[in-house]
N, C-alpha and C positions, 0 to 999 in steps of 0.2 A: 685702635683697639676695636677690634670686633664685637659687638652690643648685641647680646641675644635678645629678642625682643619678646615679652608673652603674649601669650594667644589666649583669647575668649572661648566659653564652653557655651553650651549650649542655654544656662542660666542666665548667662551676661548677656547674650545675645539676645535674649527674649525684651529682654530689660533694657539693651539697648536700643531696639526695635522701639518698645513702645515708649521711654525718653522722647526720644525723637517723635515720632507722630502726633501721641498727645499734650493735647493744647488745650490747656484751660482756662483760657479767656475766652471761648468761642463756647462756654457750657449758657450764659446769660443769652445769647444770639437763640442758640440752642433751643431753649425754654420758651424764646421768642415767639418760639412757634405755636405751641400749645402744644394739647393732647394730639394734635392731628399729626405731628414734627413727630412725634414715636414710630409711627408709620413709615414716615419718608425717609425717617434714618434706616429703615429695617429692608425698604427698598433700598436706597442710595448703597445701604453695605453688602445686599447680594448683587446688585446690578453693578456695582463700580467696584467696590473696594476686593471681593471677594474673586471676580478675573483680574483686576489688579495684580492682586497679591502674589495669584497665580502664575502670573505671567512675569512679571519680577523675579518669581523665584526660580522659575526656569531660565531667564538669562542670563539672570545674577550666578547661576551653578554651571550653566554651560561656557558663559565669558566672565570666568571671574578678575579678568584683570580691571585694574585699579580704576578702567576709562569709565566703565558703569553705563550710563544713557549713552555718554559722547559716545562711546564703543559700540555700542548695539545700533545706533543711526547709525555711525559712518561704513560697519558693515554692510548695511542693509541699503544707505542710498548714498554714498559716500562722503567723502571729504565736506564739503560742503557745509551737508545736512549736518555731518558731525558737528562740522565749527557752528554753524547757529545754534543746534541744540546747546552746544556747551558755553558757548557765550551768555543765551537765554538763562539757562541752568543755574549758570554763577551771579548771574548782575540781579535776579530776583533776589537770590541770600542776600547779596551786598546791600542793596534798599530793604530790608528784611531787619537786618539788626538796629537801625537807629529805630525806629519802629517800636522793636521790642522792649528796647533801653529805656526809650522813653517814656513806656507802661511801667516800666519799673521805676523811673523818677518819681512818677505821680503815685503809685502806691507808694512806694518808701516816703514820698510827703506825707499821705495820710496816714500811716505807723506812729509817724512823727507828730503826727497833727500841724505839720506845720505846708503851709502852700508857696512852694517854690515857684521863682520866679522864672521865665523862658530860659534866662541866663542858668540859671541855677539847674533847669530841666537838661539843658544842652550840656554841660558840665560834668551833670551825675552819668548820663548815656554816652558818653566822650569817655569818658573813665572806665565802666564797667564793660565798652567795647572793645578798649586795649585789654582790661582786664579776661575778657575770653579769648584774644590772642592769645594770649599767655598762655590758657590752660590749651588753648589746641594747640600746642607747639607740642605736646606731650603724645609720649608714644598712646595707642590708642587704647592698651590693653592699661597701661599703666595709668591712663586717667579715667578708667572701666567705674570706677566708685563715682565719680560726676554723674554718669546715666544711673547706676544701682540707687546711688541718693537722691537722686532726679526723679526717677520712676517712684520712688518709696513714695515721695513728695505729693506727687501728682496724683496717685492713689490714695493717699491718705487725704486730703486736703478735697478730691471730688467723690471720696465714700463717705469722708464726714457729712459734705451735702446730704447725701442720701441719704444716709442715716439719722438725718435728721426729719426731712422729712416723714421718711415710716414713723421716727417715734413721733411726728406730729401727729400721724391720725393715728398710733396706736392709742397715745391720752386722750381720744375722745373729741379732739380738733377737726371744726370739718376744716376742708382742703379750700383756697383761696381759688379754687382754680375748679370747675365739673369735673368732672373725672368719670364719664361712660362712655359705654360702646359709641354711645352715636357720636361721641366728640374725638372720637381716636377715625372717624371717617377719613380720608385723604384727599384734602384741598389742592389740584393743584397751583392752586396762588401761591401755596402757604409752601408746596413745593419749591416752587420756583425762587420766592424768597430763600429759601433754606439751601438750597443747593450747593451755593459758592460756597457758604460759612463748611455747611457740612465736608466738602473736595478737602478745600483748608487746612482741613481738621483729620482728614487720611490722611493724605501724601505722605512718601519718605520712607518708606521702608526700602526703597532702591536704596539709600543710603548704606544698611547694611550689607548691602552683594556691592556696592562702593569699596564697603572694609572689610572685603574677602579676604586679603591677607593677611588682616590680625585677628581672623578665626580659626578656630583650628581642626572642626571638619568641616569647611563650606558647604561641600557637597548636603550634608544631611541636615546641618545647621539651617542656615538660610531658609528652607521650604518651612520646618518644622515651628522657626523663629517667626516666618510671618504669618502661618493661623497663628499659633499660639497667642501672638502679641495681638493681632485682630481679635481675636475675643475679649482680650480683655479690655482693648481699648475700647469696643461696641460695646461695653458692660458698663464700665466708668460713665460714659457721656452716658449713658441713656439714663442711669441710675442719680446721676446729677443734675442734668436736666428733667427728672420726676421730682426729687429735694427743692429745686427754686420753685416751680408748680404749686407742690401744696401748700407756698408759703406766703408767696409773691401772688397777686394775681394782675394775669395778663397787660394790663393795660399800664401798669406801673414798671414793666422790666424793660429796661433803661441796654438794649446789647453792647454798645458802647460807655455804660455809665463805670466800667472797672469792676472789679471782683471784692472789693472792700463793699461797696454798698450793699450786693448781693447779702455776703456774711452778714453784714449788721441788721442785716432784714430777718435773716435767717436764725441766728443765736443771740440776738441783742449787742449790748453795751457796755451794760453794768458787770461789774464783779466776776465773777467766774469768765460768764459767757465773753465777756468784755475784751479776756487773759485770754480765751481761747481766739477769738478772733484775730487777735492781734499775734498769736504762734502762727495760727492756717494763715494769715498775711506773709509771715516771714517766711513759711514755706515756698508758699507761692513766687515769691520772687528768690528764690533759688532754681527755682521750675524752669522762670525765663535763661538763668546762667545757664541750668543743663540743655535746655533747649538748642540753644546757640551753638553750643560747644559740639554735643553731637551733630548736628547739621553740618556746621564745618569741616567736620571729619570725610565726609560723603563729599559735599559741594569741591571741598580746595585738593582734594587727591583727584578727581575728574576735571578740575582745573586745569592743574598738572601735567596732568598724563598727556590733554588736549595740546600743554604748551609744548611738551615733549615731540607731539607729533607737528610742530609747529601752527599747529589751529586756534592760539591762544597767545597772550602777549609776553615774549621772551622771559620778564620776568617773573613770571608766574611757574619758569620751570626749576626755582632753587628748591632748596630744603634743607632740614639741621640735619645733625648727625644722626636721627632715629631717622632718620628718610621721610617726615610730616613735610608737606605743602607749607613750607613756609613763606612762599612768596604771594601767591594766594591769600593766603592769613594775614598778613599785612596789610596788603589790599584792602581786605573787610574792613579791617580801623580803619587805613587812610579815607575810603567812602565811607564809612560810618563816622567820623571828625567831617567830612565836607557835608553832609549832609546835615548834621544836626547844626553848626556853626551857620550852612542857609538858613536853620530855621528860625536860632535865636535872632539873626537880621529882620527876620520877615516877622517875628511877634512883636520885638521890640519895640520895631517901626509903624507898627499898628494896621499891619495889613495883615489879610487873610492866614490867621491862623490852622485852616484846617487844610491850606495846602499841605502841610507837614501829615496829614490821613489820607491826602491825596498821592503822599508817595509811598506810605504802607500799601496801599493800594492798588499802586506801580507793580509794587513786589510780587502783590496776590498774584494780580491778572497774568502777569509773567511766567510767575509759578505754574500755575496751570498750561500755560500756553506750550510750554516746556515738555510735556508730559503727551502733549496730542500727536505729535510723531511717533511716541513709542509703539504704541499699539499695532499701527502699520509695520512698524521697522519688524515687530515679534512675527508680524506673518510674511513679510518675506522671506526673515531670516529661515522660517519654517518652511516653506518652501524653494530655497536657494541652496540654503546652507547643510555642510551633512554635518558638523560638528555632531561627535556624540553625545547625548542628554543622559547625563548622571540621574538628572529627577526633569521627566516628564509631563508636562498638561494633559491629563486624559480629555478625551471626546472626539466627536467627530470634525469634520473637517468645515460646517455648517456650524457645529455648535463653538467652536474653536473661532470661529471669522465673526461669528455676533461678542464672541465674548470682548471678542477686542472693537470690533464696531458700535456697542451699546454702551461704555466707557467713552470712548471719542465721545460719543454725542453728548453724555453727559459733561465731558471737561466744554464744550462748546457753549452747551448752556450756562453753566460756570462763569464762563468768561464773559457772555453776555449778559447777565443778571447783574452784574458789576455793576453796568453802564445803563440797564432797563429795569425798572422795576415794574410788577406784572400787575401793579394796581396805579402806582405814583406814575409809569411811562420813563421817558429818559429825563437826566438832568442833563440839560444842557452844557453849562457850567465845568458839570463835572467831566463828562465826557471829555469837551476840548482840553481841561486840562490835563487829566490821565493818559486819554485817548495818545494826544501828543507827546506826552511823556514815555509811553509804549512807542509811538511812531520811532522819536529817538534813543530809544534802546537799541532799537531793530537795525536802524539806519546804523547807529556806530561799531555792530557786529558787524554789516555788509561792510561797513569800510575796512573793518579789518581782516573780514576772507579775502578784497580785494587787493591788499597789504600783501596777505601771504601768499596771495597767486605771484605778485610781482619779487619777491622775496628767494619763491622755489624758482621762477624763472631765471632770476641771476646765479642760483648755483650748481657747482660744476654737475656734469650728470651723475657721477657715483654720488653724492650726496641726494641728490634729488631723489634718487632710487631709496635709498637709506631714510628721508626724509616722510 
């Protein structure tokens, strides 16, 4: 039977766009910074996010099949580069969900009030990572309410911050935190700390030119979907990160302490505020389901497409009857169960519990890593390729070649702030463990380009051409 499948307008899209991007566990990090962190966000989204967007959205309209990154590298510097980008691309999500899952154990213990055990932590993220299998096996249009609820969620839940704040100092409250010109100056220490959290907290709207075909004018969509959805995600974080400010001050925000302590700092305990905290918690961790789900949508159909052109592991090229990356999808559980199942060993056992943030971690650094080719590949492609461009990059050819060179450097910086901090220096520690952890990411990509060199070398020539 022939399954018509719907297509997304230009509302959904917006909505799906900023699902995806915004992340709000990274608003405390955020706050971290001070008054000075307004600044750097205001840089980091003209200097990154805003030729970003740009340049995504020209790809994404000119190549809108399904490959998304892997297609735009293997274009521009071939086969190769594809297969790394896309193996990069995918193994960051796949260390990405135990991660998420697991912020979502420990808030749903605190909803609970109760403190779940490693066992107990591994269990709830083992569950809730098949449970986003699940929803991404759906066509993408037809699980379009996941992101619409998603995005409501994460809007509501980081404008209540804010709005809490203002009415803090509307009643007459001074602010926990100064708040003048001379504290909004731009540190760059305070830069450099903020950097990675703020990347983080862009990425992905490739995603959406990911799911160009369950839109239904890409062409117009796409460009329109990612200002729009950039404003508003620059709006939310900034406007949240001002709500924990006048409330918190500095030296008490915990980036890592979870998003319940913020609230409880923020609205209280008792009574009302008590029942509201404990609603924006349950939001919240619907936030991490939609997160996931849309991601998946982007990550496992560039999977896909990779495995299609054999750049990717055989099984990664099934799917159900709507045509979703179901092989892909799978994959995310089956490393989302091996991962969390290492961790519960490794707490149990009473070793290093925060290797298990050592491979969130993993994911980051990855994620980023991922994203440093594109840039290059946009001005090749601009100068190799004649494809016609539906929607266009304006500027000159100067301003067009920094816009993508002042990006790079920034994901560079990124990925190095991971491992340096520009006051503490490096963590040793950390570094060999992540550091290594990246090494063999890298390394089991390269063994599988050289898999598939040996793979197209055994067949016949008309398939290798086809291939």
């Amino acid at each position: 039977m022939d399954i018509k499948e719907k297509k997304m307008g230009l509302f959904e899209t917006v909505l799906f766009g900023v699902c995806t991007v915004l992340v709000i566990d990274t608003v405390a990090a955020s706050a971290a910074a001070g008054p000075g962190g307004f600044v750097w966000w205001l840089i980091i989204l003209i200097c990154f996010f805003l030729p970003y967007g740009l340049v995504t959205a020209e790809l994404s309209t000119t190549f809108p099949q399904d490959g998304g990154i892997y297609d735009w590298v293997k274009r521009a510097f071939g086969r190769k580069w594809g297969a790394r980008t896309a193996w990069i691309y995918w193994i960051n999500f796949a260390l990405w969900i135990p991660a998420v899952y697991y912020l979502f154990a420990v808030i749903l213990g605190q909803l609970l009030n109760i403190e779940f055990s490693p066992i107990e932590i591994a269990a709830v993220s083992i569950t809730m990572s098949w449970v986003a299998v699940i929803l991404s096996l759906k066509p993408v249009a037809e699980s379009s309410w996941v992101s619409t609820a998603g995005a409501a969620c994460k809007v509501s839940v980081m404008g209540m911050i804010g709005l809490a704040g203002i009415y803090h100092l509307a009643t007459g409250n001074v602010s926990a935190n100064p708040i003048s010109l001379s504290h909004f100056v731009p540190d760059i220490n305070i830069g450099l700390s903020l950097i990675s959290v703020a990347l983080f907290g862009l990425v992905g709207f490739e995603v959406v030119g990911g799911a160009a075909a369950a839109l239904k004018n890409p062409d117009k969509d796409i460009p329109r979907a990612t200002m729009l959805g950039g404003l508003m995600i620059a709006f939310f974080y900034l406007i949240s990160s001002f709500g924990v400010l006048t409330v918190i001050p500095m030296a008490d925000i915990n980036p890592s302490a979870g998003l319940m302590e913020s609230l409880d700092a923020l609205f209280g305990v008792d009574g009302f505020a008590g029942i509201l905290v404990k609603v924006l918690g349950v939001l919240f961790l619907f936030t991490l389901i939609s997160n996931i789900v849309n991601w998946s949508v982007g990550v496992n159909y560039v999977a896909r497409y990779a495995a299609m052109n054999n750049d990717m592991p055989a099984s990664f090229k099934s799917t159900n009857k709507y045509g979703v990356a179901k092989g892909a999808a799978i994959w995310n559980g089956v490393v989302s169960t091996i991962v969390m199942i290492a961790y519960a060993i490794i707490a149990t056992t009473g070793a290093n519990e925060d290797l298990f943030w050592n491979v969130f971690s993993l994911g980051a650094v990855t994620l980023l890593m991922s994203y440093m080719i594109m840039f290059p590949a946009f001005l090749r492609l601009r100068m190799k390729d004649n494809t016609p461009r539906v929607y266009r990059m304006k500027g000159s050819p100067l301003l067009i070649t920094l816009a993508c060179i002042v990006p790079t450097v920034f994901l560079g910086l990124g990925v190095l702030t991971f491992f340096w901090h520009p006051v503490q220096g490096v963590d040793l520690a950390f570094l060999t463990q992540v550091g290594s952890g990246v090494l063999l990411a890298l390394l089991i990509g390269e063994l599988g380009i050289i898999n598939r060199k040996k793979t197209v070398a055994s067949m016949p020539a008309a398939e290798t051409r086809l291939s």
